[in-house]
Each structure stands twice: as C-alpha cells, then as structure tokens.
PDB file with one MODEL, atoms N, CA, C and O in Angstrom:
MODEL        1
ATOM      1  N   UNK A   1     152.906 180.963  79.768  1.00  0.00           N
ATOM      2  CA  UNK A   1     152.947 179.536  80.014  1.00  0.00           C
ATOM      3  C   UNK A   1     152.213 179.231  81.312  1.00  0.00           C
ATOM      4  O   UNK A   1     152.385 179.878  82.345  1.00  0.00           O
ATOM      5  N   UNK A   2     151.099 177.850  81.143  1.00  0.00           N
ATOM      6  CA  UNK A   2     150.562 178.082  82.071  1.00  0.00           C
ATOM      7  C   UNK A   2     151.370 177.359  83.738  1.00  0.00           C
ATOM      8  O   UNK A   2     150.832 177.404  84.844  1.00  0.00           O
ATOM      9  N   UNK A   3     152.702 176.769  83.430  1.00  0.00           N
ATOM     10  CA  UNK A   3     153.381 176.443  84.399  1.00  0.00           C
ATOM     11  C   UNK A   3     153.889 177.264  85.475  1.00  0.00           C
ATOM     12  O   UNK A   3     154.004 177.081  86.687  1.00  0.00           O
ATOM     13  N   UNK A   4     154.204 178.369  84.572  1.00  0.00           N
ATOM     14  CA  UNK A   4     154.904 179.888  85.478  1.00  0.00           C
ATOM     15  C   UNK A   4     153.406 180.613  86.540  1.00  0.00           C
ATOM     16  O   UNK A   4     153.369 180.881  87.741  1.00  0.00           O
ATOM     17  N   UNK A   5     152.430 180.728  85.555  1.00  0.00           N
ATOM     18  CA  UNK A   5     151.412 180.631  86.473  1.00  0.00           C
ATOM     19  C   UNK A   5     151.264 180.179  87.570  1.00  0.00           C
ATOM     20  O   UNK A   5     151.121 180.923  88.540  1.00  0.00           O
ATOM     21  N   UNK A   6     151.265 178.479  87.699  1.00  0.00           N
ATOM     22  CA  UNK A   6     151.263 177.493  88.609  1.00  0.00           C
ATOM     23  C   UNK A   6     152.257 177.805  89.608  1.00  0.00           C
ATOM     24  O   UNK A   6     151.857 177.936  90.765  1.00  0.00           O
ATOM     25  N   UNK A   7     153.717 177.974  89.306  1.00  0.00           N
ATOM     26  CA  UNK A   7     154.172 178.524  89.968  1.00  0.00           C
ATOM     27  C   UNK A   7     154.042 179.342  90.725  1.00  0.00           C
ATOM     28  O   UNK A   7     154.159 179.153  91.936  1.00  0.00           O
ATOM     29  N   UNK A   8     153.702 180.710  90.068  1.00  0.00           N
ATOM     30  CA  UNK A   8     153.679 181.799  91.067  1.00  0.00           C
ATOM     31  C   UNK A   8     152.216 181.411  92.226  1.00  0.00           C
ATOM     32  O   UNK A   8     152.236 181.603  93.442  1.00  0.00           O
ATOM     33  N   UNK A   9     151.499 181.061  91.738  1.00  0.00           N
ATOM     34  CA  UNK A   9     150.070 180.624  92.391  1.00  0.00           C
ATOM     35  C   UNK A   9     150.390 179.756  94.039  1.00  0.00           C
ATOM     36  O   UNK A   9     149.801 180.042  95.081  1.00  0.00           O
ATOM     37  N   UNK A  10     151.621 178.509  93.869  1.00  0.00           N
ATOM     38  CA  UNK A  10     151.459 177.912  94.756  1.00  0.00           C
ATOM     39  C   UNK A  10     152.445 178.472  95.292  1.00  0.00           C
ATOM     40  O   UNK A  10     152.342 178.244  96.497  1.00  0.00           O
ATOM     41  N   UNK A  11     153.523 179.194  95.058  1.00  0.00           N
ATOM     42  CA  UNK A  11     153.999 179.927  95.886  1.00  0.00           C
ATOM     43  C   UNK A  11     153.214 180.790  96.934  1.00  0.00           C
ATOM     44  O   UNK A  11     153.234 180.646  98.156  1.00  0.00           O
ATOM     45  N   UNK A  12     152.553 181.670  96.241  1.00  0.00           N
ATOM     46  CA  UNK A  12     151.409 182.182  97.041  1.00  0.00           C
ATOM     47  C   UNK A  12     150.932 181.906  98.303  1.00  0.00           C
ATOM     48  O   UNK A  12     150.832 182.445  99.405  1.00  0.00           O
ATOM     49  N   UNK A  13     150.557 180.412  97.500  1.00  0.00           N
ATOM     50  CA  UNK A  13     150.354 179.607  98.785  1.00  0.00           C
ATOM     51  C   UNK A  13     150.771 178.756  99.786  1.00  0.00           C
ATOM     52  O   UNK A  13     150.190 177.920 100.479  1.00  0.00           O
ATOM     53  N   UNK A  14     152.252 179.273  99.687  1.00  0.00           N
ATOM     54  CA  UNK A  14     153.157 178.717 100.892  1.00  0.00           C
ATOM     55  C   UNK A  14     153.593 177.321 100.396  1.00  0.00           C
ATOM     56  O   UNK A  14     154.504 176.894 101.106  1.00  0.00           O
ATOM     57  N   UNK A  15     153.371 176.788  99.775  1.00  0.00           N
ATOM     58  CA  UNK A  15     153.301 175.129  99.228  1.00  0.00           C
ATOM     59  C   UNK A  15     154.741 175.029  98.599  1.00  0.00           C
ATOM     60  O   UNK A  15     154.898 174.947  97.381  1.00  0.00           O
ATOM     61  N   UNK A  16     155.703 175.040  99.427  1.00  0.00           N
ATOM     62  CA  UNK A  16     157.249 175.048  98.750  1.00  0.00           C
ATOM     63  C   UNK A  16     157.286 173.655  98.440  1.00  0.00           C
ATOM     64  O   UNK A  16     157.797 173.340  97.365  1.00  0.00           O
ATOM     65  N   UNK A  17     156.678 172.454  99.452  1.00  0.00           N
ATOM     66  CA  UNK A  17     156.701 171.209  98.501  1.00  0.00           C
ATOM     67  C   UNK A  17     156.572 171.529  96.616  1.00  0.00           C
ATOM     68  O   UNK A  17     157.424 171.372  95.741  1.00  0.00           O
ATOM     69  N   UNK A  18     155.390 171.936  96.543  1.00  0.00           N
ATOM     70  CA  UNK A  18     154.328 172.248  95.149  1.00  0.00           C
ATOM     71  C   UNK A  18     155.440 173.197  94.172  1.00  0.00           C
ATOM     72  O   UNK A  18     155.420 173.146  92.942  1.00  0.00           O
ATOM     73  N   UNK A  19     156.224 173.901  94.818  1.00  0.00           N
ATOM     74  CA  UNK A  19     156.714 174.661  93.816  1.00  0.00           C
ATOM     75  C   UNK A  19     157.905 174.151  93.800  1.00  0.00           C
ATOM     76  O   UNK A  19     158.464 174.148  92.703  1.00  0.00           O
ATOM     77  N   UNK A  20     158.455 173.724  94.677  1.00  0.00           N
ATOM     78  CA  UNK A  20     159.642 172.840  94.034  1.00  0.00           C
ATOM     79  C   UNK A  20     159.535 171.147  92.869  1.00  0.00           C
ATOM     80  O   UNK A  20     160.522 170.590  92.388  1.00  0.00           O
ATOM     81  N   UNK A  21     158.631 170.866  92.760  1.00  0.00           N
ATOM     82  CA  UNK A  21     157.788 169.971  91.887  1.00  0.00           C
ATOM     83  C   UNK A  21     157.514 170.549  90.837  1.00  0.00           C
ATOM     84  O   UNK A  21     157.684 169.824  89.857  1.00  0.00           O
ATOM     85  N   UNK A  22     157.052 171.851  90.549  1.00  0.00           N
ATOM     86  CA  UNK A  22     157.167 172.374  89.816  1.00  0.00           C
ATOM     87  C   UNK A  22     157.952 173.110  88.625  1.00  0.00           C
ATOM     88  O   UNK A  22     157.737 173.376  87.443  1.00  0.00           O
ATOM     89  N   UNK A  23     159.121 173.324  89.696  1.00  0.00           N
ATOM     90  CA  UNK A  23     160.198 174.204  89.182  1.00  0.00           C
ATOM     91  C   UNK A  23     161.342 172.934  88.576  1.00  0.00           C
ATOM     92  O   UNK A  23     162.322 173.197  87.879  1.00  0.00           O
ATOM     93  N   UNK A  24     160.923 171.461  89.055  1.00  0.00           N
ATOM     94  CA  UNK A  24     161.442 170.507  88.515  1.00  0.00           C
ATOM     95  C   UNK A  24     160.582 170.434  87.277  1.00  0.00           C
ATOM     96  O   UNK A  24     161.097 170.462  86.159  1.00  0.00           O
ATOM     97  N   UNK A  25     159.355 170.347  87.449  1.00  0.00           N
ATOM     98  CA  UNK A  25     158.913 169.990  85.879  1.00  0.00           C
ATOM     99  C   UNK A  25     159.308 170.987  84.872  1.00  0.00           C
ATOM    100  O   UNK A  25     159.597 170.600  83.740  1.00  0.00           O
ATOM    101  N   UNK A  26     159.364 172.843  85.329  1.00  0.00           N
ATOM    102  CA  UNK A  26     159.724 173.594  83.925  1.00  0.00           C
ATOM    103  C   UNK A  26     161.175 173.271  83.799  1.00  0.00           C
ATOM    104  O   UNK A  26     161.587 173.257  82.639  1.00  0.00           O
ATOM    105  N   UNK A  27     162.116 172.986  84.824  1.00  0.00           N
ATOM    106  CA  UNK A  27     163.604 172.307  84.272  1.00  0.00           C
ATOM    107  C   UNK A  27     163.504 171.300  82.917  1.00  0.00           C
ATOM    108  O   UNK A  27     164.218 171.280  81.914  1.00  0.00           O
ATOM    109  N   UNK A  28     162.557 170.629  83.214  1.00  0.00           N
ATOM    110  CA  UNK A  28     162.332 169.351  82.439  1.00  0.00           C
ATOM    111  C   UNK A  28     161.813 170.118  81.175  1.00  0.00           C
ATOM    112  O   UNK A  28     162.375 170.009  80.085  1.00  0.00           O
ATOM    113  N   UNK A  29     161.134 170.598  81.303  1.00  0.00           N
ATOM    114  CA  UNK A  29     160.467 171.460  79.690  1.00  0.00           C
ATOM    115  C   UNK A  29     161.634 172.260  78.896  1.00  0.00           C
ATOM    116  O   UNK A  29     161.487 172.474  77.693  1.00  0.00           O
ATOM    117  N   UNK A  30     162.946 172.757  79.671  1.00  0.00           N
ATOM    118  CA  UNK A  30     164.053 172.997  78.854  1.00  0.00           C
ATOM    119  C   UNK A  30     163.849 174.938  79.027  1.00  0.00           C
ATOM    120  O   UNK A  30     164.541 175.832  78.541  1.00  0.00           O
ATOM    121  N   UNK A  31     162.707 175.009  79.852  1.00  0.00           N
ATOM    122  CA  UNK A  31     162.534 176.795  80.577  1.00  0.00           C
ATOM    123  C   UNK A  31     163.385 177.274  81.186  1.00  0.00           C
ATOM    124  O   UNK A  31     163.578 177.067  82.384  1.00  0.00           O
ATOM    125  N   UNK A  32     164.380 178.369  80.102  1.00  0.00           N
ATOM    126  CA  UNK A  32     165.160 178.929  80.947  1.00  0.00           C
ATOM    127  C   UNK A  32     165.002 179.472  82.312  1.00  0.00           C
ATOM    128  O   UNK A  32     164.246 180.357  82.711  1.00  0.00           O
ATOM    129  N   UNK A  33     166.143 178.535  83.142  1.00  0.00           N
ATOM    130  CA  UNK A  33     165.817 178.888  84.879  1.00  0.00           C
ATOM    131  C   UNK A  33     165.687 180.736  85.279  1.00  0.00           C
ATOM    132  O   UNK A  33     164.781 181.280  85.909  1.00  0.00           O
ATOM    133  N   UNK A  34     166.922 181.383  84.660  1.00  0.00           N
ATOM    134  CA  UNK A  34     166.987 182.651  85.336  1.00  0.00           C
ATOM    135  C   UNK A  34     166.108 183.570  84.025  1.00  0.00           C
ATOM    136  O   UNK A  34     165.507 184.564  84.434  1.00  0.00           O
ATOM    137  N   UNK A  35     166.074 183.458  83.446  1.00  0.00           N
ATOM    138  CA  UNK A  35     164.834 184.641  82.502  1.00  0.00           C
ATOM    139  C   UNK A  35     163.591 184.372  82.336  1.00  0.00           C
ATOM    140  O   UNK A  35     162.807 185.178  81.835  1.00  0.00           O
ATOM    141  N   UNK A  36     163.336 183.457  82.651  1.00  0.00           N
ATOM    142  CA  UNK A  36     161.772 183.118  82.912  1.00  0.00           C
ATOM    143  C   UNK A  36     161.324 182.296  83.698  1.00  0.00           C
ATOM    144  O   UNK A  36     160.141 182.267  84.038  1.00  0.00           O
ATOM    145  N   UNK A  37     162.488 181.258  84.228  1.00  0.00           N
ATOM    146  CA  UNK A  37     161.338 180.570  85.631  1.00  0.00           C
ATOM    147  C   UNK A  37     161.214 181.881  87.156  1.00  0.00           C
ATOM    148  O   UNK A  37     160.328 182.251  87.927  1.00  0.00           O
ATOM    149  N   UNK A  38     162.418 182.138  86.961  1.00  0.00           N
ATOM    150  CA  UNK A  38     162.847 183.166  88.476  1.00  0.00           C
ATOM    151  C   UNK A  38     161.796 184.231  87.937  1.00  0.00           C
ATOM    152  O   UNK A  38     160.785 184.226  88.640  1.00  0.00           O
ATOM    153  N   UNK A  39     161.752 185.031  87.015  1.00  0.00           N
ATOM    154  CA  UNK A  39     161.319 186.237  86.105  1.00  0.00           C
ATOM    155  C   UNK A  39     159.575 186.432  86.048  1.00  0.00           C
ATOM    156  O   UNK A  39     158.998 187.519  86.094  1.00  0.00           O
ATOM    157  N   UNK A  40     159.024 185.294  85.954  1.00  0.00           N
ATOM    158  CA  UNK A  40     158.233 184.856  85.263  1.00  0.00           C
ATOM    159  C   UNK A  40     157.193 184.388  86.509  1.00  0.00           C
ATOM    160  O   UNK A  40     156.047 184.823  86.629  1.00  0.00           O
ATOM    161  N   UNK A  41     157.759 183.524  87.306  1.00  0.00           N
ATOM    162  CA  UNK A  41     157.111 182.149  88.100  1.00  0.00           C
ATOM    163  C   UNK A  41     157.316 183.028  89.549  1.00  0.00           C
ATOM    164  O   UNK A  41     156.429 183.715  90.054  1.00  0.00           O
ATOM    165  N   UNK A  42     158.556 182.864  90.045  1.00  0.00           N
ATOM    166  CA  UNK A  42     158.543 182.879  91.124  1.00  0.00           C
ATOM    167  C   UNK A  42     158.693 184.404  91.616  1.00  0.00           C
ATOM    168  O   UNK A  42     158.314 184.499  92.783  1.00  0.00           O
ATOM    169  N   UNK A  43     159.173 185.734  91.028  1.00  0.00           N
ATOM    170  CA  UNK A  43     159.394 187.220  91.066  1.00  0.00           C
ATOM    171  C   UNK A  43     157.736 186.971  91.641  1.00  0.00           C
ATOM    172  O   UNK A  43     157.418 186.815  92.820  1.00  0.00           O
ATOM    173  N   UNK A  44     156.775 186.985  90.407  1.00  0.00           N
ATOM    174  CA  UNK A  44     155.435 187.031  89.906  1.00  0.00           C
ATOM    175  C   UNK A  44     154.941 186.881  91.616  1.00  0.00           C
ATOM    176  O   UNK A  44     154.501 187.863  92.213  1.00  0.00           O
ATOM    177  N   UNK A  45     155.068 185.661  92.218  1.00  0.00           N
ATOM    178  CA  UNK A  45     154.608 184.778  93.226  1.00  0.00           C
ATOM    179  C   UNK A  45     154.919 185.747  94.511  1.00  0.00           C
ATOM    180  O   UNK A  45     154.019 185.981  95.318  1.00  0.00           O
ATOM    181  N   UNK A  46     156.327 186.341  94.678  1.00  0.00           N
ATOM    182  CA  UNK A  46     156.740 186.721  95.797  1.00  0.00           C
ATOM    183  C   UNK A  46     155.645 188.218  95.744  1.00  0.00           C
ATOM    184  O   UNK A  46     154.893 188.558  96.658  1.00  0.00           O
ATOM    185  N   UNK A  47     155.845 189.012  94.275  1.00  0.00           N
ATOM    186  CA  UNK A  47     155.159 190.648  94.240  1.00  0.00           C
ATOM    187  C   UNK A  47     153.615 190.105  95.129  1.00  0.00           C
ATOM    188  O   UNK A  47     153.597 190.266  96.350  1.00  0.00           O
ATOM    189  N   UNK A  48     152.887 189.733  94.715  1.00  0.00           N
ATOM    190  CA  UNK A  48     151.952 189.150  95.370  1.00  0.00           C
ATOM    191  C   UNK A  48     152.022 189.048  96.995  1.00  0.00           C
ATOM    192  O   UNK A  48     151.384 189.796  97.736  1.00  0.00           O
ATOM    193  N   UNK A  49     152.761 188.167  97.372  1.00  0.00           N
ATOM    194  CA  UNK A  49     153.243 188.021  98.560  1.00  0.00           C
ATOM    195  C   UNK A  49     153.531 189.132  99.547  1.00  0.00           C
ATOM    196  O   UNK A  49     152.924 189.165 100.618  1.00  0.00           O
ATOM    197  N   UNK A  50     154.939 190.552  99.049  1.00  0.00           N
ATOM    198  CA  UNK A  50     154.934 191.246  98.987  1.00  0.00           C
ATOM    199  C   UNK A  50     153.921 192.301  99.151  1.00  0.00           C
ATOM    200  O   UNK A  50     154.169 193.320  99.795  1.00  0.00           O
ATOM    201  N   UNK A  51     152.776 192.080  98.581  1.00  0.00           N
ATOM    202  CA  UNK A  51     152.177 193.563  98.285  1.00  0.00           C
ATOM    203  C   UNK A  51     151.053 192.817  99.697  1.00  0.00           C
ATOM    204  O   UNK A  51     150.797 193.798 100.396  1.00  0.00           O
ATOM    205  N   UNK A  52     150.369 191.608 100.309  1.00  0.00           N
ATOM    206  CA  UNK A  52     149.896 191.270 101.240  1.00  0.00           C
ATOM    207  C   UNK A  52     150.286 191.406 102.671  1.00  0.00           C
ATOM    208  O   UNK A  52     149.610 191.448 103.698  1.00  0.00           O
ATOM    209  N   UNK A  53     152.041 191.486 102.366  1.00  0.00           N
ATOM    210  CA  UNK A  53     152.211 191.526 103.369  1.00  0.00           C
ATOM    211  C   UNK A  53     152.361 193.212 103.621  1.00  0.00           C
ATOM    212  O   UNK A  53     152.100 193.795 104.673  1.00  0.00           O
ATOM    213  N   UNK A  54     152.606 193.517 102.990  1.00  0.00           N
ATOM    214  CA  UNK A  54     152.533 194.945 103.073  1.00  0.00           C
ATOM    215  C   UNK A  54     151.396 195.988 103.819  1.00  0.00           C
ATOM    216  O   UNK A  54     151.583 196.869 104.658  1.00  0.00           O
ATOM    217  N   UNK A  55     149.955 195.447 103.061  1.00  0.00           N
ATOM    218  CA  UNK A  55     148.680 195.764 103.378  1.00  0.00           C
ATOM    219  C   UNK A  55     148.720 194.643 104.525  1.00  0.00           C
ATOM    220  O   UNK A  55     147.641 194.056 104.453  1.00  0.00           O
ATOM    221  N   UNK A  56     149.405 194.160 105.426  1.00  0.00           N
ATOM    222  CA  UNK A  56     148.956 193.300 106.666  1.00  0.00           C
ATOM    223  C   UNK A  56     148.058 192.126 106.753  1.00  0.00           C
ATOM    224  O   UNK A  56     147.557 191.564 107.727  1.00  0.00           O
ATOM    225  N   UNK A  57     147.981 191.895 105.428  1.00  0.00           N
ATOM    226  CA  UNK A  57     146.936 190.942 104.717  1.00  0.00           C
ATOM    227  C   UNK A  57     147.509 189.348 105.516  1.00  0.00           C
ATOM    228  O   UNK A  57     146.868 188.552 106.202  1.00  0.00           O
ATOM    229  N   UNK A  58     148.614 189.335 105.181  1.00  0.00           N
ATOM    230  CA  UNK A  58     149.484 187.868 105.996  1.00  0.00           C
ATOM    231  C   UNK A  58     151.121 188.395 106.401  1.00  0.00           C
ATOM    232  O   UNK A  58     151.734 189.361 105.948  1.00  0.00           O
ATOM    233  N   UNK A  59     151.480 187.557 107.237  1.00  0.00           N
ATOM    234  CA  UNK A  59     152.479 187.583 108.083  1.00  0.00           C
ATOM    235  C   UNK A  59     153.624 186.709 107.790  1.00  0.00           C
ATOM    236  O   UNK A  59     153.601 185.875 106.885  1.00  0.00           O
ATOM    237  N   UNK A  60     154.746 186.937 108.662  1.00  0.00           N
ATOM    238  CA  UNK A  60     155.677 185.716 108.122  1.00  0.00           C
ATOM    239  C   UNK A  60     155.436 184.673 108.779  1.00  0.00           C
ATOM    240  O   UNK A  60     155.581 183.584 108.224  1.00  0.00           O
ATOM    241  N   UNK A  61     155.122 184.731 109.765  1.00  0.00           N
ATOM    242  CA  UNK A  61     154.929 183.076 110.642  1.00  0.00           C
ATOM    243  C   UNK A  61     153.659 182.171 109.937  1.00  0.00           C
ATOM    244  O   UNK A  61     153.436 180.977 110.133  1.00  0.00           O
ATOM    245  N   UNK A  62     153.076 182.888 109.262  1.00  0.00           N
ATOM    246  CA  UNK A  62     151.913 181.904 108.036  1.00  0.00           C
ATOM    247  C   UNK A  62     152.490 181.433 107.162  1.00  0.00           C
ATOM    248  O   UNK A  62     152.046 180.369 106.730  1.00  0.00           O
ATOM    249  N   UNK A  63     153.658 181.990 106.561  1.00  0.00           N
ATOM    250  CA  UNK A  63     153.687 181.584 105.189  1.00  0.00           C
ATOM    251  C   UNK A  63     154.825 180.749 105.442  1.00  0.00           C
ATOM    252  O   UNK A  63     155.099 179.986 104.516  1.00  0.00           O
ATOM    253  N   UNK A  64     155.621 180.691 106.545  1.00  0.00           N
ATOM    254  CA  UNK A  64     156.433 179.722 107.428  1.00  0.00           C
ATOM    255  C   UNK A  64     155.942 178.352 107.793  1.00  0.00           C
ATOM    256  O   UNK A  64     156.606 177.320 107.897  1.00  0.00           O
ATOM    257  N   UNK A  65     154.533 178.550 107.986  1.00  0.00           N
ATOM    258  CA  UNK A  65     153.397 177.472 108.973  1.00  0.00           C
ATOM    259  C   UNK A  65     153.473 176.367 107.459  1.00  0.00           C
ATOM    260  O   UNK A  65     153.112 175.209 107.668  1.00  0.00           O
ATOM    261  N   UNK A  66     153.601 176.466 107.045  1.00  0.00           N
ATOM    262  CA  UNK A  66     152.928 175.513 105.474  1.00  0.00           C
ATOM    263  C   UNK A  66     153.883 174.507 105.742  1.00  0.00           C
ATOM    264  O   UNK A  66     155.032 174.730 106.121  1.00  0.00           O
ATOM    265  N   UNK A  67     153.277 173.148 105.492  1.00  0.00           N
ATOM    266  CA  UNK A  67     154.397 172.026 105.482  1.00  0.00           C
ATOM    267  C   UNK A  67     154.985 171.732 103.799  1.00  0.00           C
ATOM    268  O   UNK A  67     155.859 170.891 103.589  1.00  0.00           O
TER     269      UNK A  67
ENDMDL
END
C-alpha cells in the first residue's frame, strides 16, 4: 500500500507533523493499526533510521530539529 510507504518515507524524514496526518488517514482507510500500520509504515521508517544512525549517517539532535 502506497500509504505505508508514505509513511515510513516521512518518518525518515523527521516530519512527525506528516506522519501523524498520515497515520490519521490509514485509520480512516479501516488499516489495521498494530499489523500493518506499526508493521508495515512505521517499523519500515524507524529500520532505516536505525541502520543511519548506526553508520553515523544522522544523529539524534537532527531528527529532533524537524518542526
């Protein structure tokens, strides 16, 4: 689904406005919250996150910085 995508994507990008807008619209689509929005969307978003920060790629005070 290309919402879970979207999800994990603007997570990525720090945009918790964007993904909470989001995570309201797959509510609205009737997407189970814990087996596929958490599973799917946002797991997806953090491994990413995760594996950058790992390789020193970004930090926590960046992904903090986002309004």
């Amino acid at each position: 689904m290309e919402i879970l995508k979207d999800i994990a994507r603007t997570l990525e990008n720090g945009d918790s406005a964007g993904v909470k807008e989001l995570l309201r619209e797959a509510l609205s689509l009737d997407i189970p919250p814990p087996e596929v929005i958490l599973n799917t969307g946002l797991i997806k978003g953090m491994e990413v996150i995760g594996k950058k920060f790992k390789e020193n790629e970004i930090f926590i005070p960046e992904m903090s910085a986002q309004p």
